[in-house]
MARSE-198002 format. One record per residue (C-alpha): x, y, z; residue in three letters; residue number from 1. Coordinates in nm, 2 decimals, m for minus. Layout:
[[X; Y; Z]; 'ALA'; NUM]
...
//
This chain:
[[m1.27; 0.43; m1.51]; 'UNK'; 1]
[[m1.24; 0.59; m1.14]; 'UNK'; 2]
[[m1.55; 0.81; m1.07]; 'UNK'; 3]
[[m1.45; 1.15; m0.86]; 'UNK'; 4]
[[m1.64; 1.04; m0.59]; 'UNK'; 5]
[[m1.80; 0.74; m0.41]; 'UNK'; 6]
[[m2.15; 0.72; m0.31]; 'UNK'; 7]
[[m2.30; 0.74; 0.06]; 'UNK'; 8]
[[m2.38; 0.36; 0.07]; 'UNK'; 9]
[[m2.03; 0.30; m0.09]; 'UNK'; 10]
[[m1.89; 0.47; 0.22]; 'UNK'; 11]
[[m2.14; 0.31; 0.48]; 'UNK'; 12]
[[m1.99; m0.07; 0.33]; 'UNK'; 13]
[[m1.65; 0.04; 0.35]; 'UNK'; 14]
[[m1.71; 0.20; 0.71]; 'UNK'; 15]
[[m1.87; m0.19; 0.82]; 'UNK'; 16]
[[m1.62; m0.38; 0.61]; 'UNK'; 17]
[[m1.34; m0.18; 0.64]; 'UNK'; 18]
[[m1.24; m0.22; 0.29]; 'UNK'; 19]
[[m1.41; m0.09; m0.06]; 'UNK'; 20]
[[m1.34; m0.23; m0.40]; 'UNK'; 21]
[[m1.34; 0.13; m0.63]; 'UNK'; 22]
[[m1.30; 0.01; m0.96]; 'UNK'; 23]
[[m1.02; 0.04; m1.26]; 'UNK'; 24]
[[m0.78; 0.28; m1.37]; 'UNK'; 25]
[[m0.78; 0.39; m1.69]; 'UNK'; 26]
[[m0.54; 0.14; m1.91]; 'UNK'; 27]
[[m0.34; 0.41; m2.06]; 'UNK'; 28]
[[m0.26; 0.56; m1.71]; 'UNK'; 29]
[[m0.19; 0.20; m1.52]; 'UNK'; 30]
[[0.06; 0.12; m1.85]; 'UNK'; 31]
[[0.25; 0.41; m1.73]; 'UNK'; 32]
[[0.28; 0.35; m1.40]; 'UNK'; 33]
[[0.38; m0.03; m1.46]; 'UNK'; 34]
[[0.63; 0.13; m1.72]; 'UNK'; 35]
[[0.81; 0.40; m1.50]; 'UNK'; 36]
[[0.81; 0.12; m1.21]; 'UNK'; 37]
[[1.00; m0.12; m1.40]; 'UNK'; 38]
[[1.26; 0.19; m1.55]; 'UNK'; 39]
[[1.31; 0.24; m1.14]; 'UNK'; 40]
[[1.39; m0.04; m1.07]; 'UNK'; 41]
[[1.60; m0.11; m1.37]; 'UNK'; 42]
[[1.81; 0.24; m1.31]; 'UNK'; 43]
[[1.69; 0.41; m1.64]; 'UNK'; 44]
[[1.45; 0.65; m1.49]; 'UNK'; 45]
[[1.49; 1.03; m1.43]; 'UNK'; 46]
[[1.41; 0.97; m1.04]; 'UNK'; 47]
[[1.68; 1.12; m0.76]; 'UNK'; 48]
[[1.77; 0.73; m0.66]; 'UNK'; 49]
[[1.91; 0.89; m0.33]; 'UNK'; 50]
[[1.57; 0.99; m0.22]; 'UNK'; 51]
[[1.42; 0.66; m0.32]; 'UNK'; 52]
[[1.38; 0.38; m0.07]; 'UNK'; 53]
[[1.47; 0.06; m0.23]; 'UNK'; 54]
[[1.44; m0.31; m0.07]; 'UNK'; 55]
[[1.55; m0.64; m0.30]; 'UNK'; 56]
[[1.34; m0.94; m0.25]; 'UNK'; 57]
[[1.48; m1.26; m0.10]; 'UNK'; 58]
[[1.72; m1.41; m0.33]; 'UNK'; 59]
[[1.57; m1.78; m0.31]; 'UNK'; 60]
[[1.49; m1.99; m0.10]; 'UNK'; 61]
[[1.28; m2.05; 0.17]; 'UNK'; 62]
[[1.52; m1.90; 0.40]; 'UNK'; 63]
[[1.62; m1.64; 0.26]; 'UNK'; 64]
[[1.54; m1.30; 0.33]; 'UNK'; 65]
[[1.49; m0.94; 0.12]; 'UNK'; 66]
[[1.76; m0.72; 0.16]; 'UNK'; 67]
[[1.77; m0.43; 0.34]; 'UNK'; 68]
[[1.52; m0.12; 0.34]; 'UNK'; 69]
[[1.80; 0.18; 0.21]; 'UNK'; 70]
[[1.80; 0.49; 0.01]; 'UNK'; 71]
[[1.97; 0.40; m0.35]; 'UNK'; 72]
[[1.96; 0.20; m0.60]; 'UNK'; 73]
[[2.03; m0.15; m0.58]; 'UNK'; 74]
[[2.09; m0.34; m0.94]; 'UNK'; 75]
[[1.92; m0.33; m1.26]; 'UNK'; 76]
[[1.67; m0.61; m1.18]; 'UNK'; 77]
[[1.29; m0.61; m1.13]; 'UNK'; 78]
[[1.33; m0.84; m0.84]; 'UNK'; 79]
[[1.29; m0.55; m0.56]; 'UNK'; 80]
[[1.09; m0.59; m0.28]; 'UNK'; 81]
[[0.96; m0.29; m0.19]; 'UNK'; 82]
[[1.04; 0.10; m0.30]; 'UNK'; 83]
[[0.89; 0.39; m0.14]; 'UNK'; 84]
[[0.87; 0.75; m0.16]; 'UNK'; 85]
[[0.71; 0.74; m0.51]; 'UNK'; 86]
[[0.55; 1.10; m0.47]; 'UNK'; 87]
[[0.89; 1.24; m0.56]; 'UNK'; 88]
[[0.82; 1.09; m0.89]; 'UNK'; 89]
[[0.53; 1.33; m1.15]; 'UNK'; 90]
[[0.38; 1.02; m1.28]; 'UNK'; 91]
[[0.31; 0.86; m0.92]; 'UNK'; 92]
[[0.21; 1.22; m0.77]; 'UNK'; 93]
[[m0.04; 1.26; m1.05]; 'UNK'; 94]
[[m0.18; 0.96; m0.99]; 'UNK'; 95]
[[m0.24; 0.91; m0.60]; 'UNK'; 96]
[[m0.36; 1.31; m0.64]; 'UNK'; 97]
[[m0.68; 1.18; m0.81]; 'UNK'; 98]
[[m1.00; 1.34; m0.77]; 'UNK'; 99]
[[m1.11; 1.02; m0.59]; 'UNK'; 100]
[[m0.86; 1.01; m0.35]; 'UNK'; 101]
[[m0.87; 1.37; m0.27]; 'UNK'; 102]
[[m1.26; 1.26; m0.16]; 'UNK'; 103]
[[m1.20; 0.99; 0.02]; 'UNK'; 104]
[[m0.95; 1.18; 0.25]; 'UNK'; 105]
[[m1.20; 1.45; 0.27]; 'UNK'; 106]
[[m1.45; 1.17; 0.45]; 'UNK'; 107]
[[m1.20; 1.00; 0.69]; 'UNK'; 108]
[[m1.01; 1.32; 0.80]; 'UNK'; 109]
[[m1.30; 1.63; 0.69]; 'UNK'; 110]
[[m1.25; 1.87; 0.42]; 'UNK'; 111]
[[m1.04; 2.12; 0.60]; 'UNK'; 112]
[[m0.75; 1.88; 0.71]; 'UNK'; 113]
[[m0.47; 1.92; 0.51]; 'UNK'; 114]
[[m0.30; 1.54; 0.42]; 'UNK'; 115]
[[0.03; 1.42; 0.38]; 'UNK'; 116]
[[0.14; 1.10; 0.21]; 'UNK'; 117]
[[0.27; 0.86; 0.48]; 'UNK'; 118]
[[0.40; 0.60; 0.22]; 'UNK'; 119]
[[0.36; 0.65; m0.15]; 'UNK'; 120]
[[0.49; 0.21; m0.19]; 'UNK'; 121]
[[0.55; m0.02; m0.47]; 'UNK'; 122]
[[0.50; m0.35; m0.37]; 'UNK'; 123]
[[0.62; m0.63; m0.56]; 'UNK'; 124]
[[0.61; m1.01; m0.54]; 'UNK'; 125]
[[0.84; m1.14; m0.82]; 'UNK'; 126]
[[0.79; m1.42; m1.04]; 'UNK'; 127]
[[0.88; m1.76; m0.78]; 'UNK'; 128]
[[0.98; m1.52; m0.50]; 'UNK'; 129]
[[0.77; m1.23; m0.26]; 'UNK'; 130]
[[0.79; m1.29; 0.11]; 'UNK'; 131]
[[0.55; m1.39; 0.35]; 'UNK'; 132]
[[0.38; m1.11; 0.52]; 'UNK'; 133]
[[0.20; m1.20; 0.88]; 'UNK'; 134]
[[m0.18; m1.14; 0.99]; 'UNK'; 135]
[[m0.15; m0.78; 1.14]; 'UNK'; 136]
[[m0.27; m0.47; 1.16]; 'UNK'; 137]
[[m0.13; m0.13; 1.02]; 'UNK'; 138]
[[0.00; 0.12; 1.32]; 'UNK'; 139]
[[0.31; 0.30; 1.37]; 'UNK'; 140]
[[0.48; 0.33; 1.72]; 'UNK'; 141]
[[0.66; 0.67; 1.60]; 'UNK'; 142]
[[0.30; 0.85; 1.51]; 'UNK'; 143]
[[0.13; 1.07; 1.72]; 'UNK'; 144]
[[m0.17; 0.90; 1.55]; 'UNK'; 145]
[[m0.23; 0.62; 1.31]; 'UNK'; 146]
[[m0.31; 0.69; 0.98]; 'UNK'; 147]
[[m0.60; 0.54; 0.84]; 'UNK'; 148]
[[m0.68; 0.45; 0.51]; 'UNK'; 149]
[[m0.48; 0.28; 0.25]; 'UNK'; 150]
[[m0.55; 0.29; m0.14]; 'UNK'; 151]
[[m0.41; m0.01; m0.28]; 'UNK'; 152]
[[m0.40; m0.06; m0.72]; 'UNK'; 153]
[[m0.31; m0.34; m0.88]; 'UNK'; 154]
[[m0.04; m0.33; m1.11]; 'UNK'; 155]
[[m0.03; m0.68; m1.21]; 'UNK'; 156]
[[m0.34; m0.95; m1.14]; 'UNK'; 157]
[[m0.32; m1.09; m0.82]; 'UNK'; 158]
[[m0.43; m1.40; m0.69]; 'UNK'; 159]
[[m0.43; m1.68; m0.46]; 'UNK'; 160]
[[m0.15; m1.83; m0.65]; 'UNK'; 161]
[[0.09; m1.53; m0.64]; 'UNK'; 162]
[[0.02; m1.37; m0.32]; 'UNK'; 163]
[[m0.23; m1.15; m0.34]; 'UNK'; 164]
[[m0.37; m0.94; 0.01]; 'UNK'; 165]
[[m0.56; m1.21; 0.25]; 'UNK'; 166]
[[m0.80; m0.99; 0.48]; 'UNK'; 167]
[[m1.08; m1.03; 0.70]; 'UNK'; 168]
[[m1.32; m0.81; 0.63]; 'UNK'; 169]
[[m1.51; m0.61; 0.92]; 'UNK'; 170]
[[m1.18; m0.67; 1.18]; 'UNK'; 171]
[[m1.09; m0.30; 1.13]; 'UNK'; 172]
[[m1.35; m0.23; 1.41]; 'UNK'; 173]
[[m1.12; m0.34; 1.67]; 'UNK'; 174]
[[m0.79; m0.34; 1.80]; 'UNK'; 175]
[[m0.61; m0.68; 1.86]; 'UNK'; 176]
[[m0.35; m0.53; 2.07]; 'UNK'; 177]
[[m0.37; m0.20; 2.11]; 'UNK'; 178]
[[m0.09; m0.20; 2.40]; 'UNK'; 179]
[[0.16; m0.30; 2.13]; 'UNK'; 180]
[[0.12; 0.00; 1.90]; 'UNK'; 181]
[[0.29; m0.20; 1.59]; 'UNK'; 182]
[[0.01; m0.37; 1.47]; 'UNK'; 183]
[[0.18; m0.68; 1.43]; 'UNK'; 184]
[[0.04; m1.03; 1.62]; 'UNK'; 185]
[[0.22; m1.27; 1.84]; 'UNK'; 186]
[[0.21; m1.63; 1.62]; 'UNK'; 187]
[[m0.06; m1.76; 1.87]; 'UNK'; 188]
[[m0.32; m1.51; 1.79]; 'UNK'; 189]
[[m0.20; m1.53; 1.40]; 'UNK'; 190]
[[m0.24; m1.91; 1.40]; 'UNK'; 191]
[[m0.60; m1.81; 1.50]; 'UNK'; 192]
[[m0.65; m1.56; 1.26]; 'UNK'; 193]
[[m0.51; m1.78; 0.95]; 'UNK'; 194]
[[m0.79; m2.08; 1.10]; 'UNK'; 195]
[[m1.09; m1.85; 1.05]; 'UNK'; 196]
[[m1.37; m1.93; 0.80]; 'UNK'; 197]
[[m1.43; m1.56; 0.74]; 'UNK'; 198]
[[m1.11; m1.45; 0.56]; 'UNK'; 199]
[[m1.14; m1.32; 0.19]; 'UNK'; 200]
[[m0.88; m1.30; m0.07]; 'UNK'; 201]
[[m0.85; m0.96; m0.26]; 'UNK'; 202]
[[m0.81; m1.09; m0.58]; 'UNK'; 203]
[[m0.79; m0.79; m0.84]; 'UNK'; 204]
[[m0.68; m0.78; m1.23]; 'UNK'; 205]
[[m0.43; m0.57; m1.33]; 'UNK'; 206]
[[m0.55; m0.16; m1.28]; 'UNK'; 207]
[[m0.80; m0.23; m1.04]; 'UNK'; 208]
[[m0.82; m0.07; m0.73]; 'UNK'; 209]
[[m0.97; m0.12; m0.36]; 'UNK'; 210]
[[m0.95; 0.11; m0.04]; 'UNK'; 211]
[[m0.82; m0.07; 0.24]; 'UNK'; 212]
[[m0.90; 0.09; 0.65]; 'UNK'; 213]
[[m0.54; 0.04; 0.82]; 'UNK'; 214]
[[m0.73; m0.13; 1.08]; 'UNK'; 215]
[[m0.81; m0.38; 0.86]; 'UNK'; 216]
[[m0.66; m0.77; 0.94]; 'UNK'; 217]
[[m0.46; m0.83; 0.65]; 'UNK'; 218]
[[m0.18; m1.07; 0.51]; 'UNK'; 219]
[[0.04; m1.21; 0.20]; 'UNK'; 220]
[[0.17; m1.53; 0.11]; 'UNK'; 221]
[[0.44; m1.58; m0.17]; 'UNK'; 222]
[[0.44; m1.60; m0.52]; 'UNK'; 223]
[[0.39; m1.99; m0.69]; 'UNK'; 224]
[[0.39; m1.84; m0.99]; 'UNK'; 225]
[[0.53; m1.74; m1.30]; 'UNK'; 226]
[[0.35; m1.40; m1.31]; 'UNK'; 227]
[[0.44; m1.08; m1.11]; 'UNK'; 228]
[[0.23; m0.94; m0.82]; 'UNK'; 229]
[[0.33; m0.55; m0.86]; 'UNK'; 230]
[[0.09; m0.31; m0.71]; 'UNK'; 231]
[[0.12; 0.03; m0.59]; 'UNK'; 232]
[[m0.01; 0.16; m0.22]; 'UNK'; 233]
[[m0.05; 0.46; m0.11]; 'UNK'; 234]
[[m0.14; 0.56; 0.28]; 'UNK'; 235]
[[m0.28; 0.89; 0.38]; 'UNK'; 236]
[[m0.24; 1.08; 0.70]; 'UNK'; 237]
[[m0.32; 1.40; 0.86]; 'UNK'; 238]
[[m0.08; 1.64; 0.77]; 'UNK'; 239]
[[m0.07; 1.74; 1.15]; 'UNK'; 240]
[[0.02; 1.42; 1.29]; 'UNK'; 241]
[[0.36; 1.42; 1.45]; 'UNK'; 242]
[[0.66; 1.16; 1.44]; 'UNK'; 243]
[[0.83; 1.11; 1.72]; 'UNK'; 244]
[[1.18; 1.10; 1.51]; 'UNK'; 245]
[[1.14; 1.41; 1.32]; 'UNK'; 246]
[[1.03; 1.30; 1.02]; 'UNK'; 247]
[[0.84; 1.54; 0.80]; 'UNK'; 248]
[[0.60; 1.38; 0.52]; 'UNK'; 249]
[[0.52; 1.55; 0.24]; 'UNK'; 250]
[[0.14; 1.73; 0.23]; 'UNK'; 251]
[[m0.02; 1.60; m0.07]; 'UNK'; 252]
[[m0.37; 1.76; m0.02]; 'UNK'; 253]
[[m0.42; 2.09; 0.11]; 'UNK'; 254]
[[m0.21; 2.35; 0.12]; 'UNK'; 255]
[[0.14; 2.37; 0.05]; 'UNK'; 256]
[[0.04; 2.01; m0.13]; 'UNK'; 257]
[[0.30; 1.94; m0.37]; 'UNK'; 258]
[[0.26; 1.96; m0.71]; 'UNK'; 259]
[[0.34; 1.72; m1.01]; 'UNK'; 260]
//
């Protein structure tokens, strides 16, 4: 079970390391979440589809590609990429409201800072498919400032095998190209990163849950397997920060937070 807080040490390894392992769910309340998921994406939940960001995974084959990233539903099939703007839905808000979380935003931003969800993001890797995601790290060319800390929970194990997150701890500390803004590497300092002794797979079982800096290196293969790779991230900004294209994201703590 998630404690309501984590402890000063906890903090000081997840400052150096840029990432924190926080521990599991409760069952009853991941089985929920993997349940309303899978209604999404199959177009039986009570969920405003026109609200809800949707992306279908490649259809097979190594070159193929997902589909695009659009409002609306898709197709009753639990082969989607990527669907966003979960807070809309009671079961997801509850959940990335937790005590914990609340905390942890507290420590990166300070208690008075009002925060806004930037993503609320299933993430999914279906059985045989999931896409390759490149070494990078996470920044936004259309903030005002980055956000930075992501909380990532496992939905389904995931592993080597099935593409679980590749990172290399402690590479939060430092910008690789700051000039950029995207976050993203050129394939030359990628093919570096991917040669380093140093990198660490996040293996997790299914409920578990690990707090990831948006600094932090990170990357994904695709799924060998015959097992899902479905988790559920969540990143947290400063309510204040500003998008250059208008965008408004919704304050989940502080007030005017919404409520599930």
């Amino acid at each position: 079970m998630l404690a309501d807080r984590i402890a000063d040490r906890q903090w000081s390894d997840f400052q150096e390391r840029g990432y924190l392992r926080l521990g599991r769910a409760e069952v009853s309340e991941i089985a929920g979440l993997q349940r309303r998921i899978d209604e999404i994406m199959l177009g039986t939940a009570e969920i405003d589809y026109d609200e809800v960001m949707m992306q279908l995974d490649r259809s097979d084959g190594p070159d193929s590609r997902p589909g695009p990233q659009s409002k609306g539903h898709k197709g009753a099939t639990l082969a989607y990429r990527k669907i966003e703007n979960l807070e809309i839905d009671p079961l997801f808000l509850a959940y990335l409201q937790k005590p914990l979380f609340r905390h942890i935003c507290e420590r990166t931003y300070g208690d008075e800072t009002a925060v806004a969800c930037y993503r609320a993001m299933f993430m999914n890797k279906p059985s045989g498919l999931g896409s390759h995601l490149i070494w990078h790290q996470d920044r936004w060319t259309a903030l005002d400032r980055d956000p930075l800390v992501t909380v990532w929970t496992a939905l389904d194990p995931a592993t080597p095998e099935n593409g679980c997150v590749q990172i290399v701890p402690g590479s939060h500390q430092r910008l690789l190209n700051p000039e950029q803004g995207s976050g993203f590497l050129s394939e030359e300092m990628a093919a570096g990163i991917a040669a380093r002794a140093d990198i660490e797979h996040l293996e997790m079982e299914a409920g578990q849950v690990a707090l990831l800096h948006n600094h932090l290196l990170h990357s994904s293969g695709v799924n060998r397997t015959r097992q899902s790779r479905r988790a559920f991230s969540v990143c947290y900004m400063e309510a204040a920060t500003v998008c250059t294209s208008g965008a408004v994201y919704p304050v989940v703590f502080g007030e005017g937070a919404l409520a599930a």
